[in-house]
BAFIGU-498128 format. One record per residue (C-alpha): z, y, x. Coordinates in nm, 2 decimals, padded with zeros to 4 digits. Example, Ala and Ser with C-alpha at 12.3 -4.5 7.8 and 13.67 -1.06 7.14 Angstrom:
<sites>
SITE | 00.78 | -00.45 | 01.23 .
SITE | 00.71 | -00.11 | 01.37 .
</sites>
This chain:
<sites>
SITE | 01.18 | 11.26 | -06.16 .
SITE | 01.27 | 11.10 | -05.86 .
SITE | 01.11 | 10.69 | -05.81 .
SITE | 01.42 | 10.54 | -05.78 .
SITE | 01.52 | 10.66 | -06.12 .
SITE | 01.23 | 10.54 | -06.27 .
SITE | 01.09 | 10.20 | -06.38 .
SITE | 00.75 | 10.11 | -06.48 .
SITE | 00.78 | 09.93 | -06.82 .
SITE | 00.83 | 09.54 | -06.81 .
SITE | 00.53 | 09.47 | -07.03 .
SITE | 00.31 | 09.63 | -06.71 .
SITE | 00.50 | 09.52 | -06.42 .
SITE | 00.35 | 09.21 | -06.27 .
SITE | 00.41 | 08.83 | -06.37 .
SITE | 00.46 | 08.62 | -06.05 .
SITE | 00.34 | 08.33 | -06.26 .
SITE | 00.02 | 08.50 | -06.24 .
SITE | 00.00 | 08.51 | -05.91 .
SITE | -00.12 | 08.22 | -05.64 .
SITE | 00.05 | 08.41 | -05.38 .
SITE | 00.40 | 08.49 | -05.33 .
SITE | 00.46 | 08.82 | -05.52 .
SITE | 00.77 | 08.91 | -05.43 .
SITE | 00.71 | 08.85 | -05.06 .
SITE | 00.40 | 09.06 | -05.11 .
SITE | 00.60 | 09.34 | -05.33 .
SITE | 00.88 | 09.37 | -04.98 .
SITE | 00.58 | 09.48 | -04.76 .
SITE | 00.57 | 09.83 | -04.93 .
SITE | 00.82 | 10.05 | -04.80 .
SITE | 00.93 | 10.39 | -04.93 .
SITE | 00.84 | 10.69 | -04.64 .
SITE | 01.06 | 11.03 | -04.68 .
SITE | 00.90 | 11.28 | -04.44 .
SITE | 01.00 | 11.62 | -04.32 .
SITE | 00.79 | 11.90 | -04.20 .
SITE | 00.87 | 12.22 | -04.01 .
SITE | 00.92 | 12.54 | -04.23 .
SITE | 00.61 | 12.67 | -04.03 .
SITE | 00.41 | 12.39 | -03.97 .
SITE | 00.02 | 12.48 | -04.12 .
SITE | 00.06 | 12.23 | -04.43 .
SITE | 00.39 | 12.34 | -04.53 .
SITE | 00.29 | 12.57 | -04.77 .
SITE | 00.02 | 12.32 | -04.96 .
SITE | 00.19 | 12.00 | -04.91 .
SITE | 00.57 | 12.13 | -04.91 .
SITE | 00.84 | 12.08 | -04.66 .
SITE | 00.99 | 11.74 | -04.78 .
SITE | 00.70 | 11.49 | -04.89 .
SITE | 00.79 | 11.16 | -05.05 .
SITE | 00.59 | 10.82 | -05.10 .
SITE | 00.52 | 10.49 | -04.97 .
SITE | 00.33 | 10.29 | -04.70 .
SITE | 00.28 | 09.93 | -04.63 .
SITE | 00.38 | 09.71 | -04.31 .
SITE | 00.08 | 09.58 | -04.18 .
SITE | 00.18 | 09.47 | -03.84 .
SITE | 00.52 | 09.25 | -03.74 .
SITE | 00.55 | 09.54 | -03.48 .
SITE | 00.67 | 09.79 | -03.74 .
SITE | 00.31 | 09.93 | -03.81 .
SITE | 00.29 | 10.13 | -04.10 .
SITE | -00.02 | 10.20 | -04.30 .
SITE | 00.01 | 10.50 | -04.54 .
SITE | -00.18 | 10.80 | -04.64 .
SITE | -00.26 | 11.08 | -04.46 .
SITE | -00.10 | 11.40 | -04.65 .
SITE | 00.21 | 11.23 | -04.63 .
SITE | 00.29 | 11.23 | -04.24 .
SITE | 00.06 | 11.53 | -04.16 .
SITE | 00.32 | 11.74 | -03.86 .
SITE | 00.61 | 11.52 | -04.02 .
SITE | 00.88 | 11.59 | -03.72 .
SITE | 01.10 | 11.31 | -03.87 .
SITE | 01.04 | 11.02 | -04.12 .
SITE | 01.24 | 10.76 | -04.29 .
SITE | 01.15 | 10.44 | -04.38 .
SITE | 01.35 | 10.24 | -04.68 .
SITE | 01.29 | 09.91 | -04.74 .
SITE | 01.32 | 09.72 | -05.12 .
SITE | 01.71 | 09.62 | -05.02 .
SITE | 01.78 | 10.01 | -04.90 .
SITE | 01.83 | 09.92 | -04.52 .
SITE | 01.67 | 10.25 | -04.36 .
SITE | 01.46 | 10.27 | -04.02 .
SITE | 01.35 | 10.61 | -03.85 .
SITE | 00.99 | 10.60 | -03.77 .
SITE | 00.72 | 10.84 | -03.61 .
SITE | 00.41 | 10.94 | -03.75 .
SITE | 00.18 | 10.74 | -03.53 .
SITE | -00.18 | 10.85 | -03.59 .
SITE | -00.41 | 11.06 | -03.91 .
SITE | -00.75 | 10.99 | -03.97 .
SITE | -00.90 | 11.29 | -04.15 .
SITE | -01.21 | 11.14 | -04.29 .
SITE | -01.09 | 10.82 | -04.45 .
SITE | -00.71 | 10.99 | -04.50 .
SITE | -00.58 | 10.68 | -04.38 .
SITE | -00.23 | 10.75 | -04.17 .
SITE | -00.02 | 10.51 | -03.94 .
SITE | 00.36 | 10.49 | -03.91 .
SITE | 00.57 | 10.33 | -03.64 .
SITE | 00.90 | 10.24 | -03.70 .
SITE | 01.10 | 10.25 | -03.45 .
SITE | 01.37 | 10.02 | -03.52 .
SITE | 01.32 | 09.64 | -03.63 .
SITE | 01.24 | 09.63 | -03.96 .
SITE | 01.25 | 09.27 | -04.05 .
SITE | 00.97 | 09.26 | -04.33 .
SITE | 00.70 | 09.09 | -04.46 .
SITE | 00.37 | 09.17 | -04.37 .
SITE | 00.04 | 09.21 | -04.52 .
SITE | -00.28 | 09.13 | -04.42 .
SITE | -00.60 | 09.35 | -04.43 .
SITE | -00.79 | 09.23 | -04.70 .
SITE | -01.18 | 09.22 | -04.80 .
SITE | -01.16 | 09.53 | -05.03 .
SITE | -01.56 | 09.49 | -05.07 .
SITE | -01.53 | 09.22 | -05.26 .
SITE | -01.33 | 09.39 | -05.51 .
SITE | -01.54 | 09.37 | -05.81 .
SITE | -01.50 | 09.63 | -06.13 .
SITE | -01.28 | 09.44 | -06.37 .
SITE | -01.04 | 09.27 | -06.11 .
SITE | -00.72 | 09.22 | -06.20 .
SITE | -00.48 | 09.38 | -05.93 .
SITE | -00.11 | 09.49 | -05.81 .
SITE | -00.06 | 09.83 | -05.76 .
SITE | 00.31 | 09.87 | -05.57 .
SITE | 00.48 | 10.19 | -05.49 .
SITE | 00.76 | 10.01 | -05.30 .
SITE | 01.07 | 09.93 | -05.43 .
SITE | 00.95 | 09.56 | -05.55 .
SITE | 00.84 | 09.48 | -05.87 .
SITE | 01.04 | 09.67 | -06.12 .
SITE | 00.83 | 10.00 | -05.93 .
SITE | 00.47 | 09.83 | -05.91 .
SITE | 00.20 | 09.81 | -06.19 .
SITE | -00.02 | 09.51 | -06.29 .
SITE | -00.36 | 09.68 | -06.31 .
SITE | -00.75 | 09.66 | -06.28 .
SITE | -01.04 | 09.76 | -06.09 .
SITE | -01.21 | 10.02 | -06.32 .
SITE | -01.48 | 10.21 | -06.12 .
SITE | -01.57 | 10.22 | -05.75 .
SITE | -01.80 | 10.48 | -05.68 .
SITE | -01.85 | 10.83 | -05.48 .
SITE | -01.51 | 11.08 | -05.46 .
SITE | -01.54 | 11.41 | -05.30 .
SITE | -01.19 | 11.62 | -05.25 .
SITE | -01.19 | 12.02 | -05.27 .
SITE | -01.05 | 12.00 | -04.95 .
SITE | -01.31 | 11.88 | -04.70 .
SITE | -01.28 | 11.49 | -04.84 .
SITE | -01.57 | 11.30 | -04.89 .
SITE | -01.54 | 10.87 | -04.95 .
SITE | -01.88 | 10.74 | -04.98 .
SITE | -01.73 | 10.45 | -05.23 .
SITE | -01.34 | 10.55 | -05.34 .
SITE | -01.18 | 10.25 | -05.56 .
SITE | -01.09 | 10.29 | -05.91 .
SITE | -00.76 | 10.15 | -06.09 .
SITE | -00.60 | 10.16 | -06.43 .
SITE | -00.35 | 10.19 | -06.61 .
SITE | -00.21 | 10.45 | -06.34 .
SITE | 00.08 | 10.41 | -06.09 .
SITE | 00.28 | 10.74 | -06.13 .
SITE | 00.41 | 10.73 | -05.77 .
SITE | 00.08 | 10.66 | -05.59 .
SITE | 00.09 | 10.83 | -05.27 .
SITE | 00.05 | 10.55 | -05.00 .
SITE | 00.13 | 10.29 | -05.17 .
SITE | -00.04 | 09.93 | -05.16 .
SITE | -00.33 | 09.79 | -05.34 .
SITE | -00.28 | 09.39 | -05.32 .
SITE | -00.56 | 09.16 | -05.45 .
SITE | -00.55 | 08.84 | -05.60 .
SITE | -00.47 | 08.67 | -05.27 .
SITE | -00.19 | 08.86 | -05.16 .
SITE | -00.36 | 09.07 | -04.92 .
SITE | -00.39 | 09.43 | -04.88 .
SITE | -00.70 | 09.61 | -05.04 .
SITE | -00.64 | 09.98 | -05.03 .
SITE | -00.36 | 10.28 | -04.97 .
SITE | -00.32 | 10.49 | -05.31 .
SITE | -00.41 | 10.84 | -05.26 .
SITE | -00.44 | 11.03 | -05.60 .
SITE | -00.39 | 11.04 | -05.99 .
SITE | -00.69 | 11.16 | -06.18 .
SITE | -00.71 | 11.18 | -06.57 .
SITE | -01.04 | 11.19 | -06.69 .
SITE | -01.12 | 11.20 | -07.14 .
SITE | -01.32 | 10.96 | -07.34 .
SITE | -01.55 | 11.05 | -07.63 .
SITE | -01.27 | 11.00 | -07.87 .
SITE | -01.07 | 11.25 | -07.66 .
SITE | -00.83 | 11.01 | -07.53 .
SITE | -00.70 | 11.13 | -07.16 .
SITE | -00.73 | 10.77 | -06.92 .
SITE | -00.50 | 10.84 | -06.57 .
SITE | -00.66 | 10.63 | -06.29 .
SITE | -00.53 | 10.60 | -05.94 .
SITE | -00.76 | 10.68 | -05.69 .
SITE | -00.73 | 10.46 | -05.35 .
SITE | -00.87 | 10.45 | -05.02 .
SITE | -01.03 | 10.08 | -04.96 .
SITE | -00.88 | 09.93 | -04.64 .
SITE | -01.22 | 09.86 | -04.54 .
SITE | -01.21 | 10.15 | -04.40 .
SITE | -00.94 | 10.10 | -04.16 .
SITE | -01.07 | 09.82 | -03.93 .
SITE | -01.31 | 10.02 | -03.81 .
SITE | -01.10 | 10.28 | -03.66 .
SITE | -00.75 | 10.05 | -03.58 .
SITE | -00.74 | 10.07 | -03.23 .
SITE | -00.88 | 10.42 | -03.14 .
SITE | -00.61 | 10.57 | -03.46 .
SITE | -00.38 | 10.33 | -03.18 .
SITE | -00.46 | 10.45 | -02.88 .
SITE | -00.53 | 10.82 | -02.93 .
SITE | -00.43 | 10.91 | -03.30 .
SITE | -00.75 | 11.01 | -03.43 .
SITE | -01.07 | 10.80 | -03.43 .
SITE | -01.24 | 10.86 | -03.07 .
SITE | -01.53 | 11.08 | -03.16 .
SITE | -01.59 | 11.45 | -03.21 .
SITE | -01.45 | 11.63 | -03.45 .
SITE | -01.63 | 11.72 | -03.82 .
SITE | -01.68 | 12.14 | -03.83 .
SITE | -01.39 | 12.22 | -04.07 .
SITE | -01.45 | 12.57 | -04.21 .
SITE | -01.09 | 12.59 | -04.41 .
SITE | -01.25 | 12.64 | -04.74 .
SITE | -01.15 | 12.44 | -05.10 .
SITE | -01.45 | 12.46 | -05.32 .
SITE | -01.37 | 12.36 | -05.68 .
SITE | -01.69 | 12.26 | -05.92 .
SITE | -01.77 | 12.33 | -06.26 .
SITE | -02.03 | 12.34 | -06.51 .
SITE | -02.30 | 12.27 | -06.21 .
SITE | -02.16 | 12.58 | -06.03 .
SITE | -01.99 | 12.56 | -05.71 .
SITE | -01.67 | 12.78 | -05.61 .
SITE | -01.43 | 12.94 | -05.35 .
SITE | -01.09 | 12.83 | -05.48 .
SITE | -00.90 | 12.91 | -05.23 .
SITE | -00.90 | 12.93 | -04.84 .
SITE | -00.69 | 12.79 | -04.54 .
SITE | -00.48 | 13.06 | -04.39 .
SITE | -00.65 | 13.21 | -04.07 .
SITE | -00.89 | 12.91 | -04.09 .
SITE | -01.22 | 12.98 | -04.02 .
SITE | -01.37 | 13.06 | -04.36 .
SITE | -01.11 | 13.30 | -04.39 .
SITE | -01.16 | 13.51 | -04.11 .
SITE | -01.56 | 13.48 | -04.14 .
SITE | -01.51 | 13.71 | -04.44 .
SITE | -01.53 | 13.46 | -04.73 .
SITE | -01.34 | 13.53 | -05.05 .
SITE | -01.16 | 13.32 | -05.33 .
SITE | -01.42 | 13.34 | -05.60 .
SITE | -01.76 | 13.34 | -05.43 .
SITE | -02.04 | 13.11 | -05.57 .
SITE | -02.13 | 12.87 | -05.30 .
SITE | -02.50 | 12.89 | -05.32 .
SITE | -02.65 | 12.69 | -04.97 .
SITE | -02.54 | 12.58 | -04.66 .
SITE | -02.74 | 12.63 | -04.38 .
SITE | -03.02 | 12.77 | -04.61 .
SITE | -03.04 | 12.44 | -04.79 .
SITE | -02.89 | 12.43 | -05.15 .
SITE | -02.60 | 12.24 | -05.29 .
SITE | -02.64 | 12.03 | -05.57 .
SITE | -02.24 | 11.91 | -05.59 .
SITE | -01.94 | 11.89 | -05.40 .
SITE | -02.04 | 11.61 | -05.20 .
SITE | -02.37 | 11.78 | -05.07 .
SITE | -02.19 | 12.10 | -04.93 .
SITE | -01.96 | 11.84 | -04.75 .
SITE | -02.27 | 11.66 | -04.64 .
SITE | -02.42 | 11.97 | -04.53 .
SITE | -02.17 | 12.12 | -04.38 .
SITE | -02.09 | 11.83 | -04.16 .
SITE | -02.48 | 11.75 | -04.10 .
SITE | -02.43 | 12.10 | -03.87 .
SITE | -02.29 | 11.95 | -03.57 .
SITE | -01.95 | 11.88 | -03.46 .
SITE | -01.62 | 12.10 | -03.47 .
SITE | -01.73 | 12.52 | -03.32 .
SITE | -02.07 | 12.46 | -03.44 .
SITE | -02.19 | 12.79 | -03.65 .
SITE | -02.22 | 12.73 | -04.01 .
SITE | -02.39 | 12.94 | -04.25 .
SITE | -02.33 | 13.02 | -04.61 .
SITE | -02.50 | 13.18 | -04.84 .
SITE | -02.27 | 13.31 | -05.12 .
SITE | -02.28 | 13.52 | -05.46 .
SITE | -02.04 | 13.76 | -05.50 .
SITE | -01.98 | 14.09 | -05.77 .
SITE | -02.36 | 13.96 | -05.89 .
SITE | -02.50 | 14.02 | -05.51 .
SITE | -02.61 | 13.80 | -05.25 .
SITE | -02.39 | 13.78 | -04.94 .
SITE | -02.46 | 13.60 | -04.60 .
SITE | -02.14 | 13.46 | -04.39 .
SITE | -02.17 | 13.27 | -04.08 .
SITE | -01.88 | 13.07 | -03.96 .
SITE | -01.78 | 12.94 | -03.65 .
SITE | -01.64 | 12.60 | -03.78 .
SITE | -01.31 | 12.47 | -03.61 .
SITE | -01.14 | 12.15 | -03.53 .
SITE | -00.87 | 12.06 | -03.84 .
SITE | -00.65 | 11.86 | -03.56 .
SITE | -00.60 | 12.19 | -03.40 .
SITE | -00.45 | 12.40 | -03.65 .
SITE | -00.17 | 12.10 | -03.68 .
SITE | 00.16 | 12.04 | -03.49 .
SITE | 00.12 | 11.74 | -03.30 .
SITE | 00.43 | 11.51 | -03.41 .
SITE | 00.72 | 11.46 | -03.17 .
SITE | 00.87 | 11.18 | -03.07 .
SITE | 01.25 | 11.22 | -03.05 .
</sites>
């Protein structure tokens, strides 16, 4: 189902007699991205072609804060305001350790903005609006419900992710506004996870903007945070039942052409073992930066196997974005 044919229901869209801010002023700051992606660019096959979701105008100069998957090699992107006027924009800059992106449009877009909030003060029980752009009929009155470690299958690690629920069901990139009207994270997933009575609760998973000052003006100035690069090996690990696995591997990344295979048991990194998901990212970036040697220690068909891998640089297997 496509967002614009699809409301969230009145009972959970946000009062603005709730608010002390000016909701609707808030609600036109998040903008809808459309985003196209070469047939052969490297994410096309995981992320698709056409990617669809929303990011938030944090500067009066057009600047776009989104996340990351969305832009990733995106050779053209389209902006839509809440009254349908469209902008072009360029993917400006990706941060692949926070998954933050930035957008710039690059025509006048006339908007609100919002300002960076203080998303450490967010507290667990803190009532919140989550807005997928498209004003308020499209965003979700909600609440803080955990905020706590989140490791990704695909190289992701957040030391402290933020929590929400009920759910926004179009999440990608859209805002997080606090209780005074300021931006306090970029939704990045929808998890479900079961209570003891088997009921299935769908939270949002979102990227505090904390995160973001930090890096502003180097993502600004060179598109990636001005540092050396994490080793990337091209490997999704999945866990289960205290057991850690190969799900699946980046084509031609570096995992794949060290010789390791979808299925092997993850045992140790660099002969120390890894309790979770979040130690073998730990451990794997603990070896150095990007082209430092890696090694794993695997079982596979009930033996023992040793793989080293020259790690690479993520940036590199990606098509830089052109501005037309």
């Amino acid at each position: 189902m496509k967002k614009e044919d699809w409301e969230i229901p009145p009972n959970l869209q946000p009062d603005p007699d709730d608010y002390a801010f000016d909701l609707e002023r808030a609600l036109n700051a998040v903008v809808s991205l459309k985003t196209y992606v070469p047939q052969d660019a490297y994410t096309a096959n995981t992320l698709g072609t056409e990617r669809a979701g929303s990011g938030v105008v944090i500067r009066d100069s057009g600047l776009i804060a989104t996340i990351g998957y969305l832009i990733t090699e995106a050779e053209t992107i389209w902006i839509t305001s809440n009254n349908g006027r469209a902008v072009a924009g360029h993917a400006l800059a990706y941060d692949q350790e926070t998954g933050f992106g930035l957008v710039q449009a690059l025509g006048r877009l006339d908007l609100p903005v919002l300002e960076l909030g203080d998303s450490d003060r967010l507290k667990v029980g803190d009532q919140v609006v989550f807005s997928g752009g498209g004003g308020r009929h499209h965003s979700i009155e909600t609440r803080i419900v955990g905020r706590q470690e989140f490791a990704g299958y695909w190289e992701y690690l957040l030391d402290e992710a933020l929590f929400t629920a009920p759910a926004h069901p179009f999440w990608g990139g859209g805002g997080l506004i606090g209780n005074d009207g300021k931006l306090m994270g970029i939704g990045s997933l929808i998890l479900q996870q079961g209570d003891r009575r088997g009921r299935r609760l769908d939270m949002n998973m979102v990227v505090p903007i904390s995160l973001l000052g930090p890096i502003m003006q180097d993502l600004m100035t060179y598109g990636r945070v001005n540092r050396p690069a994490r080793p990337w090996l091209g490997m999704y690990a999945t866990e289960s039942d205290d057991t850690l696995m190969v799900g699946g591997l980046a084509d031609n990344g570096p995992a794949e052409q060290a010789g390791v295979r979808q299925g092997d048991r993850i045992l140790a990194v660099n002969e120390e073992d890894v309790p979770d998901l979040a130690g073998l990212w730990r451990r794997l970036w603990a070896s150095g930066s990007a082209g430092a040697e890696v090694r794993l220690r695997l079982q596979r068909e009930g033996g023992m196997v040793a793989v080293t891998v020259r790690s690479g640089d993520r940036a590199r297997f990606l098509k830089t974005p052109q501005l037309h």
